[in-house]
C-alpha positions in Angstrom: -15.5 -31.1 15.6 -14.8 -29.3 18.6 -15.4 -25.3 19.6 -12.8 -23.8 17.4 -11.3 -20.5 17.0 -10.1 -19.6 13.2 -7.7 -16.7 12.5 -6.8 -15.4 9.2 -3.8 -13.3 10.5 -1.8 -11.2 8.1 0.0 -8.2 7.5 -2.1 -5.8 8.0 -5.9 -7.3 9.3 -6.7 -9.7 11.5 -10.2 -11.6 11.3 -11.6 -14.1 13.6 -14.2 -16.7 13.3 -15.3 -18.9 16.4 -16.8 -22.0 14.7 -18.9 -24.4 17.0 -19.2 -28.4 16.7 -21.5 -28.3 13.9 -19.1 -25.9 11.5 -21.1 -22.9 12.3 -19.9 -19.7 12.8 -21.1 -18.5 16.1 -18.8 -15.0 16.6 -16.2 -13.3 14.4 -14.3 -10.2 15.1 -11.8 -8.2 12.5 -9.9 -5.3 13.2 -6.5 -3.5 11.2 -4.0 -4.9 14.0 -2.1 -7.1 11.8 1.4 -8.3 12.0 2.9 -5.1 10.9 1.6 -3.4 13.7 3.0 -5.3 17.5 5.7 -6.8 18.9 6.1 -10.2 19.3 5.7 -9.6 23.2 1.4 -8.6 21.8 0.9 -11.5 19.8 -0.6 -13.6 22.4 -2.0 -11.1 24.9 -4.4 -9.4 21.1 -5.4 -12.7 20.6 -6.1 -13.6 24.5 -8.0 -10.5 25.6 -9.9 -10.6 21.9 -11.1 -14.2 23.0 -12.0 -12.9 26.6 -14.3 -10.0 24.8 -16.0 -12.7 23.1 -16.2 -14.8 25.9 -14.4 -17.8 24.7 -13.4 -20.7 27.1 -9.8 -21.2 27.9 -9.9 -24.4 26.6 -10.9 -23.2 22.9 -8.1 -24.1 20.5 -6.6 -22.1 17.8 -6.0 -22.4 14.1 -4.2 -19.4 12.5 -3.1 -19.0 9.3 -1.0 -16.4 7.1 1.8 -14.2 7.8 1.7 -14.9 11.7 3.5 -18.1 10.6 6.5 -15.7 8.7 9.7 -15.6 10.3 9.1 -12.6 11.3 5.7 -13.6 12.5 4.7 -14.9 15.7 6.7 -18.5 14.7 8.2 -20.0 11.9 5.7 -22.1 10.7 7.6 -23.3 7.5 6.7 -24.4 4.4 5.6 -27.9 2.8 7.4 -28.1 -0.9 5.3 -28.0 -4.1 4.5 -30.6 -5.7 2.0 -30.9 -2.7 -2.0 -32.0 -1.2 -3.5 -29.5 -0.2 -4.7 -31.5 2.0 -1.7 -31.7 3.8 -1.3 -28.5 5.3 -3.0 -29.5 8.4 -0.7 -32.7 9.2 2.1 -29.9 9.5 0.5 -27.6 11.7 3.2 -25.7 14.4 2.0 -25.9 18.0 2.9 -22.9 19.9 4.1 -23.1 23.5 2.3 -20.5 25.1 1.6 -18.3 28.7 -2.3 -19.7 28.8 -1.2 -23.2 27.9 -3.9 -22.5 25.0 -4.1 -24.9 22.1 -2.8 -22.7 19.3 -1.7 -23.5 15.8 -0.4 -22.3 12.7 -0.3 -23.7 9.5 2.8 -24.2 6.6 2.9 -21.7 3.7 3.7 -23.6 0.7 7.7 -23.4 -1.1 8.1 -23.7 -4.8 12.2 -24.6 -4.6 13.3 -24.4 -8.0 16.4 -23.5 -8.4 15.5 -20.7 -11.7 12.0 -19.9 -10.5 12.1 -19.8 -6.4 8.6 -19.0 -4.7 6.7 -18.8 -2.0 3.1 -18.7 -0.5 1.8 -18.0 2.5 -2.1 -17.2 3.4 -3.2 -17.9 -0.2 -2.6 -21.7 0.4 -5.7 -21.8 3.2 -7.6 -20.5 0.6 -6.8 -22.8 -2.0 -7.9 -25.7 0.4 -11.3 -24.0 0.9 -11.4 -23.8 -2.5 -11.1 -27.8 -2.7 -13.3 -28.0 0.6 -16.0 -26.2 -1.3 -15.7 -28.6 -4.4 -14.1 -26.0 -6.9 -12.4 -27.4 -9.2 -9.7 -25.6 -11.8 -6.3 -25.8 -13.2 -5.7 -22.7 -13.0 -6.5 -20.2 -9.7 -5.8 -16.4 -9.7 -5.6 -15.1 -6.4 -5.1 -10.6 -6.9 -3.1 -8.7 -4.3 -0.5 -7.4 -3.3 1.8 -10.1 -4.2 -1.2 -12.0 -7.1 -0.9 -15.6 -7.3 -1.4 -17.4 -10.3 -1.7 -21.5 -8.9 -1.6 -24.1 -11.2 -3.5 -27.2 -9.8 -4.0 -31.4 -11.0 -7.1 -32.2 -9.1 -6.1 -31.4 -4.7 -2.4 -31.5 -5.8 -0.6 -27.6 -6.0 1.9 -28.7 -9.1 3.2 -24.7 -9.4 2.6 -21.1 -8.9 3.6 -17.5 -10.1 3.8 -14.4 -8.2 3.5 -10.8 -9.5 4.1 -8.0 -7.4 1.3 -6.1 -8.5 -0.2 -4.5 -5.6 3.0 -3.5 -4.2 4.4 -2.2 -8.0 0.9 0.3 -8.0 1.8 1.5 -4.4 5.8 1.9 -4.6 5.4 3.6 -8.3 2.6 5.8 -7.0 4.2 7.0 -4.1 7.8 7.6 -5.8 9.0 10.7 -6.4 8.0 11.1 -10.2 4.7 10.3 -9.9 3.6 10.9 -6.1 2.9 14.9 -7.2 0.1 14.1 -9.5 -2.0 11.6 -7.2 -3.9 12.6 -3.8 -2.0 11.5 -1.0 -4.8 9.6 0.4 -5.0 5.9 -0.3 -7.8 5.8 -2.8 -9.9 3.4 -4.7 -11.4 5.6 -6.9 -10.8 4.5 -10.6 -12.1 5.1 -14.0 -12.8 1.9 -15.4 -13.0 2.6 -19.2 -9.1 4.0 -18.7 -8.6 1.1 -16.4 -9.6 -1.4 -19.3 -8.1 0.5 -21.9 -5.1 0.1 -20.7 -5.0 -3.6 -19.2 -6.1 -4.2 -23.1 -3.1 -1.7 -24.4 -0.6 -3.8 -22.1 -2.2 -7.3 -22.6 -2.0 -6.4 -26.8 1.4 -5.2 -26.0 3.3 -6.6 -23.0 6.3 -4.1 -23.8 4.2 -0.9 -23.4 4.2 -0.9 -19.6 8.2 0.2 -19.1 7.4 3.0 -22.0 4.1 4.0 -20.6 5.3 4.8 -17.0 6.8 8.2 -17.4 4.0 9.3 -19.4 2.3 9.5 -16.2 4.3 12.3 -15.5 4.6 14.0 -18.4 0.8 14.0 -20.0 -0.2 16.2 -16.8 2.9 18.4 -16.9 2.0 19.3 -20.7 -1.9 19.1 -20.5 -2.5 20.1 -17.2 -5.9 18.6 -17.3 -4.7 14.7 -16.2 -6.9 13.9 -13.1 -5.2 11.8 -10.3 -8.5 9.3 -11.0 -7.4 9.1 -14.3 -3.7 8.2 -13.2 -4.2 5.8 -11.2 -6.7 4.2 -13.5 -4.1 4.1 -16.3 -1.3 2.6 -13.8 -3.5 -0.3 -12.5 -4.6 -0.8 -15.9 -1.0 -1.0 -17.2 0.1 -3.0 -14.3 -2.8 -5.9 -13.9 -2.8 -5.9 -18.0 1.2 -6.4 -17.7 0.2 -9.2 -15.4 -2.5 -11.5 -17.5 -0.2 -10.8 -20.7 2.3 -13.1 -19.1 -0.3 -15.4 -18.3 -3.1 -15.4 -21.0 -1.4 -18.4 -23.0 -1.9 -20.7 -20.0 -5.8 -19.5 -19.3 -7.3 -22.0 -22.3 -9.9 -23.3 -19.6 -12.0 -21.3 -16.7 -10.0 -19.7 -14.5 -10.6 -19.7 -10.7 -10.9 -16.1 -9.6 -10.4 -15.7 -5.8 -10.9 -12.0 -4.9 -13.2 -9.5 -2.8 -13.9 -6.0 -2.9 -11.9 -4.1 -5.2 -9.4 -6.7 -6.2 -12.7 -8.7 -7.4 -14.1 -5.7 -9.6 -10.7 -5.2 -11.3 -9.9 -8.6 -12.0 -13.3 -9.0 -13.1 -13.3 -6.2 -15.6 -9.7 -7.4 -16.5 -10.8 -10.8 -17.6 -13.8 -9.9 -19.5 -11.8 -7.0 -21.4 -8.9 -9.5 -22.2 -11.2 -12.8 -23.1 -10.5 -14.8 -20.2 -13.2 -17.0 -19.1 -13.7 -16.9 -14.7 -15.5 -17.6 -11.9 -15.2 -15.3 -8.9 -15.2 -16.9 -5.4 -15.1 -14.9 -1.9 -11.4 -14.8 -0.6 -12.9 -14.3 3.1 -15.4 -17.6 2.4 -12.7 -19.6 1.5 -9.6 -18.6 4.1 -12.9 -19.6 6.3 -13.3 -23.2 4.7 -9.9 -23.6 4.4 -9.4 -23.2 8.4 -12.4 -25.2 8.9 -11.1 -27.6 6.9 -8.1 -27.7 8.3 -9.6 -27.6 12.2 -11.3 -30.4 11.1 -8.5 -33.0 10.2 -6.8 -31.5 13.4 -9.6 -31.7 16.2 -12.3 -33.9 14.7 -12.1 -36.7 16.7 -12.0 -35.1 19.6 
């Protein structure tokens, strides 16, 4: 394989790998300037003068993946339909017509277009084909964030997939006006994860305590006083990620494939073993990396 530059681009990060001819990584980069954060008119200069820095030749091509293949990305990219290979996401790679006449590419997100249960992917697909780059192997794939994924695979082939909104549920009830008094203001981590369990196990033992249990937030401070905003957002992430695996502990008779970092790993981790499920945790970051190489590979090996 050629000199390749890989780019996991979403949201709100952008990480870089530049992978020489022998799949190696010889530079990476990351920084907070994701898609959120420029205009379309800054897409290609970030990613030009971030390849100048390294030192990068001009004749380097590019393989991104995630949200910079949104609509409201830096192009459409599209979607291949489930049923699909994962395998396949390479063969519909966009080529971008751009100022350096750069090789750049994005790849498909993947559309579930059923008619009662619509859904899409896009991101998490890369890393389910590092996943089957790397020789993993499970029916079922959990991928926590903001929007979790729960993938249901046959061998290479995506046959399905839920989404929760779990990540965004946590941030949007935390921050609304009936419960943003009682938590710090500051984006925090910091959890308690005894209440955290206790109450994935409350919600996974009772899926219909979550909508009963929200305003309880509010009121145990207002009448105790003593409620810590540690302990609050311990019980809401409890509620909400045990909310979660209660719609999907019937399905999780095998191992399930947990791909997470950082604090998404711990909770999901601490989740599973509270609630029975049997996992085993891979790197998100390795595997958006093997997916790209992966994918670089069916695109530019020959050359």
């Amino acid at each position: 394989m050629v000199d390749t530059i890989l780019i996991d681009w979403g949201t709100t990060n952008f990480r870089l790998w530049h992978v020489d001819g022998d799949q190696s990584v010889v530079g990476e980069y990351r920084s907070e300037m994701g898609m959120s954060k420029l205009k379309p008119n800054e897409y290609e200069p970030l990613v030009e003068n971030t390849l100048r820095s390294l030192d990068v030749s001009s004749q380097t091509p590019v393989l991104i993946c995630g949200m910079a293949g949104a609509a409201q990305g830096w192009r459409d990219a599209g979607y291949i339909d489930a049923p699909c290979r994962i395998g396949d996401l390479s063969s519909k790679s966009v080529r971008l017509e751009t100022e350096s006449g750069r090789d750049i590419r994005i790849l498909p997100g993947i559309a579930q277009r059923n008619v009662s249960h619509p859904n899409v992917m896009r991101g998490e697909e890369t890393l389910l084909a590092g996943a089957v780059s790397s020789g993993l192997e499970f029916d079922v794939f959990c991928l926590p964030g903001t929007h979790s994924k729960w993938v249901f695979m046959k061998g290479v082939q995506v046959q399905s997939f839920k989404t929760f909104m779990t990540g965004e549920l946590f941030s949007v009830l935390k921050n609304a006006p009936t419960l943003s008094h009682f938590f710090n203001a500051d984006v925090s981590s910091d959890l308690d994860m005894s209440v955290f369990t206790e109450n994935v196990l409350a919600a996974v033992r009772n899926p219909n305590i979550f909508h009963e249990s929200i305003f309880s937030l509010r009121a145990g401070p207002l009448l105790r006083g003593e409620t810590t905003h540690v302990e609050l957002q311990s019980k809401l992430s409890g509620l909400l990620v045990g909310s979660e695996i209660s719609a999907m502990k019937e399905v999780c008779n095998n191992c399930v494939g947990l791909i997470a970092d950082g604090i998404n790993g711990k909770l999901y981790q601490a989740a599973f073993e509270a609630s029975g499920i049997q996992y085993q945790l891979a790197s998100s970051e390795a595997l958006a990396l093997a997916g790209l190489t992966s994918a670089a590979q069916k695109i530019w090996g020959d050359e």
